[in-house]
VMD Tcl script that builds the backbone (N, CA, C; Angstrom):
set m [mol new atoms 522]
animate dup $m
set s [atomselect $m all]
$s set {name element resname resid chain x y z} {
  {N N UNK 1 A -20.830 -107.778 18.787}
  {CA C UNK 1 A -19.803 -106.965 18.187}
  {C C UNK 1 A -18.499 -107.282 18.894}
  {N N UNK 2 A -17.395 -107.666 18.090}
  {CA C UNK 2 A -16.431 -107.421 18.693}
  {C C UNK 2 A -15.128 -106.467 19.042}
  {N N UNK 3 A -14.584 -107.148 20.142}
  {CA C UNK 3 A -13.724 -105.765 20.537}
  {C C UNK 3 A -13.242 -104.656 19.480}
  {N N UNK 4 A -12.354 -105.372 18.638}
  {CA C UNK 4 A -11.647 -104.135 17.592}
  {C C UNK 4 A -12.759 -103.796 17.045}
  {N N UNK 5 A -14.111 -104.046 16.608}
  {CA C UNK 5 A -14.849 -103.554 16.373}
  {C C UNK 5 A -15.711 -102.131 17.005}
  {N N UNK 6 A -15.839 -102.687 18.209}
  {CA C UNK 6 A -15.641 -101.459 19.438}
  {C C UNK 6 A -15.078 -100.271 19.298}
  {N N UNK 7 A -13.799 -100.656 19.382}
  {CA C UNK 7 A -12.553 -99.590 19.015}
  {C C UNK 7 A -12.475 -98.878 18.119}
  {N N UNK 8 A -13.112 -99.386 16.761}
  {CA C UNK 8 A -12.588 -98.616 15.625}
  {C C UNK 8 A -14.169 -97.976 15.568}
  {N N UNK 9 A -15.272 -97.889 16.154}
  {CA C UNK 9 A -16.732 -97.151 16.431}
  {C C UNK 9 A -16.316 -96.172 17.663}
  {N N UNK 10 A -15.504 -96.558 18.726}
  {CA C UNK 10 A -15.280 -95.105 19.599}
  {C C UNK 10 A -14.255 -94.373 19.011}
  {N N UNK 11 A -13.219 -95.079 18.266}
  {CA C UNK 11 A -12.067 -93.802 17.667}
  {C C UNK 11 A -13.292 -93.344 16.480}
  {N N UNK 12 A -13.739 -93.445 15.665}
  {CA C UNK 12 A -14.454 -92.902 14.707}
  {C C UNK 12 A -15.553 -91.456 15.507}
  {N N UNK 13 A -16.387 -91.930 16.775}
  {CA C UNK 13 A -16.911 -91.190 16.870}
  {C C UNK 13 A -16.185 -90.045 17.995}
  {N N UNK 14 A -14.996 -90.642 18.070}
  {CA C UNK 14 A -13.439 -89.285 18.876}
  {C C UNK 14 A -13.463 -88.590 17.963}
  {N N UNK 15 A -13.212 -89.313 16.706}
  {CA C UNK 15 A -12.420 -88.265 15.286}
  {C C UNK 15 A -13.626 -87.339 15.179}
  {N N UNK 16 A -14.873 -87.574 15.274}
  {CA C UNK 16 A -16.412 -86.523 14.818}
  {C C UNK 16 A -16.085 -85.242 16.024}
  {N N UNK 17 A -15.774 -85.806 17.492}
  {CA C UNK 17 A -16.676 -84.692 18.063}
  {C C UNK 17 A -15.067 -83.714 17.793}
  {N N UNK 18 A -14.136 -84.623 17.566}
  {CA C UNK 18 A -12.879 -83.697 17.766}
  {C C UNK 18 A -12.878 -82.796 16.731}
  {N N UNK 19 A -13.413 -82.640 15.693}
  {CA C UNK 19 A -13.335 -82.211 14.191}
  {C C UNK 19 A -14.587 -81.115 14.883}
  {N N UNK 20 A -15.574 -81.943 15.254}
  {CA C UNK 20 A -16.453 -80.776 15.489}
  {C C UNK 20 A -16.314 -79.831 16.514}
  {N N UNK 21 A -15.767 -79.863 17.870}
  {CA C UNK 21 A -15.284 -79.441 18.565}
  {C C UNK 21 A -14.120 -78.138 18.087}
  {N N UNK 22 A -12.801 -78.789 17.012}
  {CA C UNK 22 A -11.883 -77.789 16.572}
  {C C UNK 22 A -12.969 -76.718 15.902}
  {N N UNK 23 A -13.862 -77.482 14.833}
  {CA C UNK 23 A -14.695 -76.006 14.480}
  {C C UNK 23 A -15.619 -74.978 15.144}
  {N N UNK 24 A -16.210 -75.396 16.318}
  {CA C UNK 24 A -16.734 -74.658 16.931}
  {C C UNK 24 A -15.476 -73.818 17.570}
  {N N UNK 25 A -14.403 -74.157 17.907}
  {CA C UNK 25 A -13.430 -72.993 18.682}
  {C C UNK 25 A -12.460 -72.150 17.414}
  {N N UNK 26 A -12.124 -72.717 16.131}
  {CA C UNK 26 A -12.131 -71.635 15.155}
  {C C UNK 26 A -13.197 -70.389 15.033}
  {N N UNK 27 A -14.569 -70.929 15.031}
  {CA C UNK 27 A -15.740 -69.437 14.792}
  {C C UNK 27 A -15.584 -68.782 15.823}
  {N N UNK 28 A -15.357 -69.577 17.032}
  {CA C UNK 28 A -15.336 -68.798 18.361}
  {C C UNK 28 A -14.165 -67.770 18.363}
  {N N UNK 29 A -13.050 -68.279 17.891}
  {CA C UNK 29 A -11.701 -67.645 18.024}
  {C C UNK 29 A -12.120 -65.825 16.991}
  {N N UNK 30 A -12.914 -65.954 16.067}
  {CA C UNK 30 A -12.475 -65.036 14.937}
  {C C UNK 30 A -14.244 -64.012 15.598}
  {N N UNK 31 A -13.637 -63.693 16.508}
  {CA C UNK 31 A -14.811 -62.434 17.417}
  {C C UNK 31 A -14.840 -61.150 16.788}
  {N N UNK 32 A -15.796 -60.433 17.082}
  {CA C UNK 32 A -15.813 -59.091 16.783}
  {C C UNK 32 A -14.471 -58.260 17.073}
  {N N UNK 33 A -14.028 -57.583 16.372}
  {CA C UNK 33 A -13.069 -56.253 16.715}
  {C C UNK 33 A -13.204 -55.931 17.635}
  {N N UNK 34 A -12.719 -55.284 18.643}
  {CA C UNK 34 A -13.071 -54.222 19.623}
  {C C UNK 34 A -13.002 -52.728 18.914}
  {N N UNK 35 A -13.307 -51.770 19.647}
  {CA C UNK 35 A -13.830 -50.139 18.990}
  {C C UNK 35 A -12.317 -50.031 19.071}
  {N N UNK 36 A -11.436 -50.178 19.674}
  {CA C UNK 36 A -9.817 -49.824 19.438}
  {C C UNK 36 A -9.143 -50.348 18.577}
  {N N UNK 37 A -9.424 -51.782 18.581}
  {CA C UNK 37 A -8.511 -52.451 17.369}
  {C C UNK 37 A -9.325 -51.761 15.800}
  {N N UNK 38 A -10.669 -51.432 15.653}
  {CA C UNK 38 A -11.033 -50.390 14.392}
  {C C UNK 38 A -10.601 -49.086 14.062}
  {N N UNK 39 A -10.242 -48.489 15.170}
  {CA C UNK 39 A -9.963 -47.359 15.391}
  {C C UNK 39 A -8.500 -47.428 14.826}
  {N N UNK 40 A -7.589 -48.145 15.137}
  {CA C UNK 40 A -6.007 -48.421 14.934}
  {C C UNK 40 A -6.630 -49.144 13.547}
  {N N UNK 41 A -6.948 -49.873 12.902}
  {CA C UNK 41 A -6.886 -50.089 11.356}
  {C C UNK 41 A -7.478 -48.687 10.541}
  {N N UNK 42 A -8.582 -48.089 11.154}
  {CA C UNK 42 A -8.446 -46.897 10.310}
  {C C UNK 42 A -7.662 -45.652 10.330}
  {N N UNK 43 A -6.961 -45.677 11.617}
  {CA C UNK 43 A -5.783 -44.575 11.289}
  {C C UNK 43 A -4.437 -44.862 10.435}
  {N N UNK 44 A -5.069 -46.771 9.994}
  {CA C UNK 44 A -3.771 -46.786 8.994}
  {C C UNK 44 A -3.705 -46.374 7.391}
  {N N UNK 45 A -5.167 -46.277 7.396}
  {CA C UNK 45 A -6.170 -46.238 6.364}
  {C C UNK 45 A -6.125 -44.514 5.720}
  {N N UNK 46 A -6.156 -43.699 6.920}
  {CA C UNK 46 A -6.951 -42.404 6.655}
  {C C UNK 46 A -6.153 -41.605 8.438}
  {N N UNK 47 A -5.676 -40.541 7.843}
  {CA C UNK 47 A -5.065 -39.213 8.873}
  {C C UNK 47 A -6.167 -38.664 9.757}
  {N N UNK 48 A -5.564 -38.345 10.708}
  {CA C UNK 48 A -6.315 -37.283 11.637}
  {C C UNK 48 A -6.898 -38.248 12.899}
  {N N UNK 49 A -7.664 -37.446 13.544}
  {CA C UNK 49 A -8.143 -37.800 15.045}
  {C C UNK 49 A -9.484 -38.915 14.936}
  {N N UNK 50 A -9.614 -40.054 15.600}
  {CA C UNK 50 A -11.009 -40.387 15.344}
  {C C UNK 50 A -12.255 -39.720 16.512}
  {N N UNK 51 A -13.204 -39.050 15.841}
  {CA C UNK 51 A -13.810 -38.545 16.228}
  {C C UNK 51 A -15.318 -38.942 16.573}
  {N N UNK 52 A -15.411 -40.412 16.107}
  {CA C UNK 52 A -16.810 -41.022 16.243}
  {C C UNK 52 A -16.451 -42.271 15.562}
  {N N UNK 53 A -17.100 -43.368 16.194}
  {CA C UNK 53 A -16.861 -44.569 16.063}
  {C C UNK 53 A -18.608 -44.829 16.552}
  {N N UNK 54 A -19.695 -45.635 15.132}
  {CA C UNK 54 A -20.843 -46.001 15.229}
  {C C UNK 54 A -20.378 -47.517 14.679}
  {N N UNK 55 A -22.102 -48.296 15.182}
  {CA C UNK 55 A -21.931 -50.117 14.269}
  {C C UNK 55 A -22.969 -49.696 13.403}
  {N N UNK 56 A -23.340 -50.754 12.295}
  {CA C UNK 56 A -23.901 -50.603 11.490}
  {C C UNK 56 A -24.251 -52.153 10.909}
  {N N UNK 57 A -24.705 -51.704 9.782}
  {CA C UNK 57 A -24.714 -53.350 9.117}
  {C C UNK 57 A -24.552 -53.011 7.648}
  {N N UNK 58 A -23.923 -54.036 6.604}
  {CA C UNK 58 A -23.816 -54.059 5.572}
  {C C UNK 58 A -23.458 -55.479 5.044}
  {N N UNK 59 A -24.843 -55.726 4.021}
  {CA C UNK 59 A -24.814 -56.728 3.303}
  {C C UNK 59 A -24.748 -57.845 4.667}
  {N N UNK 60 A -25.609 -57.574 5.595}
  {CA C UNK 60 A -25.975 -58.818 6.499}
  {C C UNK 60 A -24.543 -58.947 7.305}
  {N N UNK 61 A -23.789 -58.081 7.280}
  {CA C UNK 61 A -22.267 -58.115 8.063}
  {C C UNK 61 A -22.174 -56.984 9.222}
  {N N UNK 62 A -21.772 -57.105 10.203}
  {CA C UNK 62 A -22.053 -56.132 11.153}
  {C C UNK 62 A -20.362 -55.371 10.531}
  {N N UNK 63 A -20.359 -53.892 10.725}
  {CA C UNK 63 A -19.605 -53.267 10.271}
  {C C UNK 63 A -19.415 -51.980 11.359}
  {N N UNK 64 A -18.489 -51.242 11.309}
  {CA C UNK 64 A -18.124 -50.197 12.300}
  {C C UNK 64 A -17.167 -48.909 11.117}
  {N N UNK 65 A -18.234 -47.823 11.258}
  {CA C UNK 65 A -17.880 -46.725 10.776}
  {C C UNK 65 A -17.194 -45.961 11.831}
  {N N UNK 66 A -16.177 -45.749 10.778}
  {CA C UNK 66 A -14.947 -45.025 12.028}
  {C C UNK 66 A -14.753 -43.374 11.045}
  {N N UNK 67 A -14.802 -42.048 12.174}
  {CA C UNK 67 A -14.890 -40.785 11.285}
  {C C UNK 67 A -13.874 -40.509 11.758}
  {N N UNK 68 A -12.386 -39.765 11.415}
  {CA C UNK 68 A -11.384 -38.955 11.495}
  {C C UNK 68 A -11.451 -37.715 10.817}
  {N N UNK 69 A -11.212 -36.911 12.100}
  {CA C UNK 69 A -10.669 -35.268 11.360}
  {C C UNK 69 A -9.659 -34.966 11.227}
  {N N UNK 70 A -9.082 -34.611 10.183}
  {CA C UNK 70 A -7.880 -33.570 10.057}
  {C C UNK 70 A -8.144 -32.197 9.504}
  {N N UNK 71 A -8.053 -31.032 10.184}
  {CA C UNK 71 A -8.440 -29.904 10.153}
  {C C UNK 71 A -9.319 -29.819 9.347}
  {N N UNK 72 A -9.901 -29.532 8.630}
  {CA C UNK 72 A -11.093 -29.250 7.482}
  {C C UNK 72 A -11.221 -30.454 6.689}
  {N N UNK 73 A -10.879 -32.045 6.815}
  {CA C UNK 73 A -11.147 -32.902 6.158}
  {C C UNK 73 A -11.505 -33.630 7.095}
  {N N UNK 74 A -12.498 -34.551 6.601}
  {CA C UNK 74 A -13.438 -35.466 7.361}
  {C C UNK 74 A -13.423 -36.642 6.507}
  {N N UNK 75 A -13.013 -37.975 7.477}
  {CA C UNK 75 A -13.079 -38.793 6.828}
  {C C UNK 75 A -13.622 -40.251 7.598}
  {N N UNK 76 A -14.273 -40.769 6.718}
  {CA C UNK 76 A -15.072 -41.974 7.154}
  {C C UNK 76 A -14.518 -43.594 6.450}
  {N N UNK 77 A -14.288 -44.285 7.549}
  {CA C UNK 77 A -14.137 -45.290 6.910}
  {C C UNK 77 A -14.723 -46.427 7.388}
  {N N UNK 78 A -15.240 -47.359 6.785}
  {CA C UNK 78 A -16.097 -48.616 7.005}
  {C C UNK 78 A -15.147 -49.397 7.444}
  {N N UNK 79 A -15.318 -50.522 8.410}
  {CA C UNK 79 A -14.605 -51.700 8.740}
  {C C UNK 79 A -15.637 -53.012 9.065}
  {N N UNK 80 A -15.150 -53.852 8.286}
  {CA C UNK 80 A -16.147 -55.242 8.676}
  {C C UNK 80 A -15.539 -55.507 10.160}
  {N N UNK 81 A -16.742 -55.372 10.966}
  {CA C UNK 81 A -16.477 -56.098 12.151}
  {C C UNK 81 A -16.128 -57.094 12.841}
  {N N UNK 82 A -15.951 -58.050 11.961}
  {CA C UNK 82 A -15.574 -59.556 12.516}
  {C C UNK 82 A -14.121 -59.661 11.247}
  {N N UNK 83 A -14.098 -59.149 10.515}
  {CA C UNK 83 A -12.644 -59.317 9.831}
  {C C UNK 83 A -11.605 -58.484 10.003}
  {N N UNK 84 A -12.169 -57.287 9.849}
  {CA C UNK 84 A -10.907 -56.039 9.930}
  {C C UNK 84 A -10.816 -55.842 8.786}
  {N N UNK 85 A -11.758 -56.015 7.571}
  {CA C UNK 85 A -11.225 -55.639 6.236}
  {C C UNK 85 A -11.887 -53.967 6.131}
  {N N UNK 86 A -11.153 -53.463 5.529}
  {CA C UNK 86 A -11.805 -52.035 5.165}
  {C C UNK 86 A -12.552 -52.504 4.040}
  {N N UNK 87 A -13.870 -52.050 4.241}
  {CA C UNK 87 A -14.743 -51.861 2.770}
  {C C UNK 87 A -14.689 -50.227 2.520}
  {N N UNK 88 A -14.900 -49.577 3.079}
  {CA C UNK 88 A -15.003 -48.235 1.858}
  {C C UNK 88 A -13.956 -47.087 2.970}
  {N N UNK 89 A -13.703 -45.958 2.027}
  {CA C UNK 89 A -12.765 -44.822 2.625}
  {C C UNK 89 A -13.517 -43.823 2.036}
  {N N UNK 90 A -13.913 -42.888 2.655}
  {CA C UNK 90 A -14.373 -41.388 1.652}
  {C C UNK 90 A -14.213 -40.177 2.458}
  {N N UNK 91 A -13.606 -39.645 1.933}
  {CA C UNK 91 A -13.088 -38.212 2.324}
  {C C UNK 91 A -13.852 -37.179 1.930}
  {N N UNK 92 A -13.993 -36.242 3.093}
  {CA C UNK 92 A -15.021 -34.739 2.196}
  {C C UNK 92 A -13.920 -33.597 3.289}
  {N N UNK 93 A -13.576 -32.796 2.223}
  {CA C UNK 93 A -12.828 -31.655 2.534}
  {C C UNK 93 A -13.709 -30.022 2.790}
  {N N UNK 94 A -13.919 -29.827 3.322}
  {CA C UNK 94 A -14.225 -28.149 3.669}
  {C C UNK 94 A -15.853 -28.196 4.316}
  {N N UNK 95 A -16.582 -27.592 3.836}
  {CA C UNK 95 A -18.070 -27.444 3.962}
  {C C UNK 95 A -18.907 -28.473 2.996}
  {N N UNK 96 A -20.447 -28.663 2.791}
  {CA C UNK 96 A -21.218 -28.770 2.611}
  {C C UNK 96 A -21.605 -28.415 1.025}
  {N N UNK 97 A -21.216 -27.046 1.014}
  {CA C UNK 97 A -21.135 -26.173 -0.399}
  {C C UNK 97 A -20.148 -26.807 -1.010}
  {N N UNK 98 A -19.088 -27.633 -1.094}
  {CA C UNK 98 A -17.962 -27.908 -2.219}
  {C C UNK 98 A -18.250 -29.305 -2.430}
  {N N UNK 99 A -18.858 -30.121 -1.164}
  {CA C UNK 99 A -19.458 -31.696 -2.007}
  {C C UNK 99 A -19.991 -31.853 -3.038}
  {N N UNK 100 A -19.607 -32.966 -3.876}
  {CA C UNK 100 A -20.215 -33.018 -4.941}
  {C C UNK 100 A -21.761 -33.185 -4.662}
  {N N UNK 101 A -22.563 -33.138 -5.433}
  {CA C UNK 101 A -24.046 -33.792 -5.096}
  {C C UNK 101 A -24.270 -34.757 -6.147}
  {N N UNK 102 A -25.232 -35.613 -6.021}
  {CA C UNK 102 A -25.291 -36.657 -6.616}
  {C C UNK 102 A -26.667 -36.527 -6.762}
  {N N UNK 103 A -27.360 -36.547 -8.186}
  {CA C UNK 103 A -28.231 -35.877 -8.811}
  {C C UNK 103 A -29.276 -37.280 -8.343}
  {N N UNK 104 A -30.645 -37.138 -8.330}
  {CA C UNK 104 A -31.758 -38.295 -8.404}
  {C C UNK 104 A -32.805 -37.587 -9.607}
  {N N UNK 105 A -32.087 -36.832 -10.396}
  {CA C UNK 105 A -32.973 -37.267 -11.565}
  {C C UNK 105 A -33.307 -38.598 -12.247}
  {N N UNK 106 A -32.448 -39.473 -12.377}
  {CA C UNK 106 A -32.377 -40.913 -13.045}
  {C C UNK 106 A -32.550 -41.604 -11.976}
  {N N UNK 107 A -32.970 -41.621 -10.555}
  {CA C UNK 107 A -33.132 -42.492 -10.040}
  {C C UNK 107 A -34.508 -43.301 -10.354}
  {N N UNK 108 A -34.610 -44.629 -10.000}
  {CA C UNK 108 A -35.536 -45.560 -10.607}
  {C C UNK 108 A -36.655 -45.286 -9.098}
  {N N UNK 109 A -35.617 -45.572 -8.031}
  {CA C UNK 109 A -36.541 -45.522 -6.563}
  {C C UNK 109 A -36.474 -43.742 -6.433}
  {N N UNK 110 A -37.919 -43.270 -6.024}
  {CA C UNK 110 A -38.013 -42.147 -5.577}
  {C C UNK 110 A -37.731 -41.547 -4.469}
  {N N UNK 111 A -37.810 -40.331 -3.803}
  {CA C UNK 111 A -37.520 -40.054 -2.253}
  {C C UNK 111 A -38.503 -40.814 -1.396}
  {N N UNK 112 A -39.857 -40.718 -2.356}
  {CA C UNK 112 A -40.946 -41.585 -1.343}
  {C C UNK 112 A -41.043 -42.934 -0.867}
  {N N UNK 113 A -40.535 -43.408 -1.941}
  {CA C UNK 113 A -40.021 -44.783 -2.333}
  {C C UNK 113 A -39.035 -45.337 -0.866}
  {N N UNK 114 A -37.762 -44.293 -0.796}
  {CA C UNK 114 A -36.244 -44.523 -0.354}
  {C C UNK 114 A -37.410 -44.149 1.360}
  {N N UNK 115 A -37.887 -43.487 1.620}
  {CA C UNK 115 A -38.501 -42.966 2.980}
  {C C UNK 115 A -39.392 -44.331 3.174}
  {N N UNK 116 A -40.022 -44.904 2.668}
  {CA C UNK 116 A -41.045 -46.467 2.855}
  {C C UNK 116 A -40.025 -47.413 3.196}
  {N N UNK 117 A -39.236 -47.733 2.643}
  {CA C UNK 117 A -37.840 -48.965 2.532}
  {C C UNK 117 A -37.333 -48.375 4.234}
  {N N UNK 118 A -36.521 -47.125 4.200}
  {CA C UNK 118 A -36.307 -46.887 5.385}
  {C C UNK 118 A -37.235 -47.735 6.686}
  {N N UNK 119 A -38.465 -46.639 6.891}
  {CA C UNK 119 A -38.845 -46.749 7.447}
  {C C UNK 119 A -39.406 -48.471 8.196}
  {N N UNK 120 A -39.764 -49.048 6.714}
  {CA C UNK 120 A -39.826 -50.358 7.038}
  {C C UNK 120 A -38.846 -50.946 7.842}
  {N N UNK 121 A -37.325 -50.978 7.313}
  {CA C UNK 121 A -35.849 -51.501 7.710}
  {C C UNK 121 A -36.321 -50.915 9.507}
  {N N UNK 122 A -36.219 -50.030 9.841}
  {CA C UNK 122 A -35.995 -49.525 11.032}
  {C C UNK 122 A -36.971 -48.905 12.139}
  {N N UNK 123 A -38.234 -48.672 11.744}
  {CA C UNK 123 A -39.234 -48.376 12.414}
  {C C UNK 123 A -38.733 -46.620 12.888}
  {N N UNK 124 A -39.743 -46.123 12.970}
  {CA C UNK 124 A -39.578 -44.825 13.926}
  {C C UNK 124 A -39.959 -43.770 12.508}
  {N N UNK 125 A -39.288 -42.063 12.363}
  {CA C UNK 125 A -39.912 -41.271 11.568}
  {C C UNK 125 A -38.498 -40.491 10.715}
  {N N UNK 126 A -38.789 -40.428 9.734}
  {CA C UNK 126 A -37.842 -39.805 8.821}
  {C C UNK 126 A -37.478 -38.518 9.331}
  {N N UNK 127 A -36.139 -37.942 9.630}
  {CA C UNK 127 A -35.491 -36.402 10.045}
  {C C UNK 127 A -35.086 -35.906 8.856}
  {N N UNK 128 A -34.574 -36.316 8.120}
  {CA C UNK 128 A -33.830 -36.040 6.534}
  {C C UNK 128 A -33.854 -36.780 5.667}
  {N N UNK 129 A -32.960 -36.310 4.592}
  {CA C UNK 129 A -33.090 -37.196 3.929}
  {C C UNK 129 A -32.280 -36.593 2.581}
  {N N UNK 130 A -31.261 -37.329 1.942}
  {CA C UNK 130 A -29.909 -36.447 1.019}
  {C C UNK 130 A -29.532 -37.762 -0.094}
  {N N UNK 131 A -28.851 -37.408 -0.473}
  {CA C UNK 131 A -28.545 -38.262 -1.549}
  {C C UNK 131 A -26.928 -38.096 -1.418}
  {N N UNK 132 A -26.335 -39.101 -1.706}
  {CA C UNK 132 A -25.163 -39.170 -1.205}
  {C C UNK 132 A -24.192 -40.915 -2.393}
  {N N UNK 133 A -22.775 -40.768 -2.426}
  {CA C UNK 133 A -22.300 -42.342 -2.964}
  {C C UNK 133 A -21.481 -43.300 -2.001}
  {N N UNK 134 A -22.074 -44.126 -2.028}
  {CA C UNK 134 A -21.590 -44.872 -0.849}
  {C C UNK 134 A -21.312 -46.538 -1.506}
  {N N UNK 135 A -20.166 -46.988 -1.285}
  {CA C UNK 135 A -19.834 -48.739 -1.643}
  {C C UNK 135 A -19.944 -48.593 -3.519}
  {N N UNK 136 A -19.687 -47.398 -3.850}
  {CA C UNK 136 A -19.492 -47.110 -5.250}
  {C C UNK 136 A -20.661 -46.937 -6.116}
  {N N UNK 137 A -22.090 -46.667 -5.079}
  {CA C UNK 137 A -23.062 -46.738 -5.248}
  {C C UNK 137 A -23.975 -45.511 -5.387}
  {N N UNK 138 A -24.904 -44.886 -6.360}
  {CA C UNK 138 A -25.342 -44.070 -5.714}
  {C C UNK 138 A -26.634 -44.099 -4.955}
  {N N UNK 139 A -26.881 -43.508 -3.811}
  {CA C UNK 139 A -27.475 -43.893 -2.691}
  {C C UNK 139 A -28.857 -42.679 -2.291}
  {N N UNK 140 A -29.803 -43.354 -1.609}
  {CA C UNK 140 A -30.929 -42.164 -0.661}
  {C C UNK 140 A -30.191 -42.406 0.758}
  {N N UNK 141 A -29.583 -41.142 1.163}
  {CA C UNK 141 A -29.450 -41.422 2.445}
  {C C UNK 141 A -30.511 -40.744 3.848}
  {N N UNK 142 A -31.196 -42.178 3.973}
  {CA C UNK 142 A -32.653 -41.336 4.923}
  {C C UNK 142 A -32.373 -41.524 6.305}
  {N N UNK 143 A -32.480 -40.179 7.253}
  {CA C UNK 143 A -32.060 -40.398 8.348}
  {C C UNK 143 A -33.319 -40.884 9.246}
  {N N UNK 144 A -33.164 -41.822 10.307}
  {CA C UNK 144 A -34.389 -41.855 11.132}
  {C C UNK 144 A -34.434 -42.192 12.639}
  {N N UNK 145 A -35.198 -41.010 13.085}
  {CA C UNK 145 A -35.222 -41.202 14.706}
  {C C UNK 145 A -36.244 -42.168 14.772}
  {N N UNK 146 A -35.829 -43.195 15.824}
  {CA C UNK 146 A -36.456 -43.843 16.421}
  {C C UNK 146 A -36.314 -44.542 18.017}
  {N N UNK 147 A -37.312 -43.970 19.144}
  {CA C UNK 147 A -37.077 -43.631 20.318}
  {C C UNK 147 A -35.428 -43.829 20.963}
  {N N UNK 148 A -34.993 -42.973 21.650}
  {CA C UNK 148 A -33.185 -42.549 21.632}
  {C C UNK 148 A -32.481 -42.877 20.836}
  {N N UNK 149 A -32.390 -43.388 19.554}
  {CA C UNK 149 A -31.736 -43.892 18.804}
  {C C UNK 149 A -31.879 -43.405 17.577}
  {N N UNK 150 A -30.724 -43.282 16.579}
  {CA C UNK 150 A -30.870 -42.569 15.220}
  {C C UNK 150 A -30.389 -43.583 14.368}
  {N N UNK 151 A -30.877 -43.507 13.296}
  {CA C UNK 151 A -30.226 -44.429 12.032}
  {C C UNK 151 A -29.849 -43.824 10.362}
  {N N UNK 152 A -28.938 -44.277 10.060}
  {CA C UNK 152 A -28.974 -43.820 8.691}
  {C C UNK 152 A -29.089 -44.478 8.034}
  {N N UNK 153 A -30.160 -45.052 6.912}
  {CA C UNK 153 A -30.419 -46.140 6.105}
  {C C UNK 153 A -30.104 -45.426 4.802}
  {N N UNK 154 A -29.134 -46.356 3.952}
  {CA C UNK 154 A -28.342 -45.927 2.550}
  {C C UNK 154 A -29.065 -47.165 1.784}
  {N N UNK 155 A -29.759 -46.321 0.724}
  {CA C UNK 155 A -31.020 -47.377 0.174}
  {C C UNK 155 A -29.985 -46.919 -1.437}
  {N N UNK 156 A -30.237 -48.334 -2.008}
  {CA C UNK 156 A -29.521 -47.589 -3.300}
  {C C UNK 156 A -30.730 -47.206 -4.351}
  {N N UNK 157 A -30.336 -46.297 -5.402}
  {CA C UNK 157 A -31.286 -45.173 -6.137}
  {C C UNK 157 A -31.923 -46.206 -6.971}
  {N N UNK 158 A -31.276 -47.018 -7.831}
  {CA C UNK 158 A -31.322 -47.546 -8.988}
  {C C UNK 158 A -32.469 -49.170 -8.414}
  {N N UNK 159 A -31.758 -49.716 -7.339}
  {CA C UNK 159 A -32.154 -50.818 -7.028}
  {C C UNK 159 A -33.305 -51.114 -5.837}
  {N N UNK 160 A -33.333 -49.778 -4.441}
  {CA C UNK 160 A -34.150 -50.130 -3.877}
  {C C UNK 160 A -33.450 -50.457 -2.977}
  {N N UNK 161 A -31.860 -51.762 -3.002}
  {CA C UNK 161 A -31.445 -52.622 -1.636}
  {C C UNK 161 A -30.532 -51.411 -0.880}
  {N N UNK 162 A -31.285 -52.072 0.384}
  {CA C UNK 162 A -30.694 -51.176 1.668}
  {C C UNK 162 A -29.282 -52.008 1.766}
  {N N UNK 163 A -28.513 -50.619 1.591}
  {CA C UNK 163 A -27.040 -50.550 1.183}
  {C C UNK 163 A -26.344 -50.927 3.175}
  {N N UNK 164 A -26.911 -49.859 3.560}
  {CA C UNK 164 A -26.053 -50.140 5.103}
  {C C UNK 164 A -27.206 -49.359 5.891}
  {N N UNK 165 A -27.307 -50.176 6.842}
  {CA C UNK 165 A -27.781 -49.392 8.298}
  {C C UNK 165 A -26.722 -49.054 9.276}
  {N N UNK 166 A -26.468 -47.462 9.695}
  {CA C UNK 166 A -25.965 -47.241 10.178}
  {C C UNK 166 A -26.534 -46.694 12.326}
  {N N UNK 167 A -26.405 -47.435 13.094}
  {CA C UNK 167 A -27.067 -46.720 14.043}
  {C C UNK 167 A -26.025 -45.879 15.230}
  {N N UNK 168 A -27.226 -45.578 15.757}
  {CA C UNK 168 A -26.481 -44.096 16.980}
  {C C UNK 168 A -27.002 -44.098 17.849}
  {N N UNK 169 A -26.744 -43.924 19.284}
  {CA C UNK 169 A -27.584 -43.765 20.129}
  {C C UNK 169 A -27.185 -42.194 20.655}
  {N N UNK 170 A -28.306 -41.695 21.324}
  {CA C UNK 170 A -28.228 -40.200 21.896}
  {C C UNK 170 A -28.474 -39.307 20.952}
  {N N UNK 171 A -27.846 -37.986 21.256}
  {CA C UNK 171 A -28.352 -36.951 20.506}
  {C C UNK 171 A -27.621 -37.190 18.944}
  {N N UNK 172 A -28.954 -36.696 17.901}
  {CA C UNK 172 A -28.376 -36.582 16.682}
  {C C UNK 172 A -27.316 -35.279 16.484}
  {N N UNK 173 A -26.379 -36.078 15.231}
  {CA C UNK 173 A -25.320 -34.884 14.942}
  {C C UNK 173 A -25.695 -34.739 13.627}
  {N N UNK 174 A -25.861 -33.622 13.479}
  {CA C UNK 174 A -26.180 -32.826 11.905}
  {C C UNK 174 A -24.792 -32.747 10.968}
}
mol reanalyze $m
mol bondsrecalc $m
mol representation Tube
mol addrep $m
């Protein structure tokens, strides 16, 4: 082989690792959020104090539910964890008694159904279990302890797919 031949086989395999090299430090560069930088996109999002900041997962994306109070309104908002995009905002004002409810007469998956899926997703034992709309969806929302740790698995009614796992560690909040 000769020289320029040489040359134009080590610049070729410069140009590979350099190309591959820039892409490994782009994925590297675009890291998880920190709990502050979520916290500051959802107070741009939604008023009041943040009062709980959990991770979760949705659609195979790690995500961070961020809750703010403002006096009698409670509000939750989703953030993809590695982007900063808000996926969902939902607000509930007063008590318990003025939420809407979201009926499972027409649901296709049953409570027994939504409690198996859970349980599978996350291991451990069902505490509750409500119906709730979540990602524009309507949802089983089954809560589940499993040793120090709590989860909320949002199974959707119609389809079965586990919408978001939400987890917690320590004592559950009702």
């Amino acid at each position: 082989m000769g020289e320029k031949t040489m040359v134009k086989v080590f610049l070729g395999v410069l140009v590979v690792l350099l190309v591959g090299v820039s892409t490994l430090f782009v994925s590297a560069v675009q890291t998880a959020k920190t709990q502050e930088e979520v916290e500051s996109i959802a107070t741009t999002v939604a008023s009041g104090t943040v009062t709980e900041v959990e991770t979760g997962s949705y659609n195979g994306n790690e995500i961070y539910s961020v809750e703010l109070t403002d006096g009698d309104t409670e509000t939750d908002v989703e953030i993809d964890a590695t982007t900063g995009e808000v996926l969902s905002v939902e607000e509930e004002t007063g008590d318990d008694e003025n939420e809407t409810q979201i009926s499972s007469a027409n649901a296709a998956i049953t409570e027994e159904e939504a409690k198996e899926i859970a349980v599978a997703q996350t291991g451990g034992q069902v505490t509750d279990i409500d119906t709730d709309r979540k990602y524009g969806r309507d949802a089983w929302e089954v809560e589940i302890h499993t040793d120090g740790a709590y989860a909320d698995v949002l199974i959707d009614m119609q389809t079965g797919e586990v919408l978001a796992i939400e987890w917690e560690t320590g004592e559950e909040d009702d």
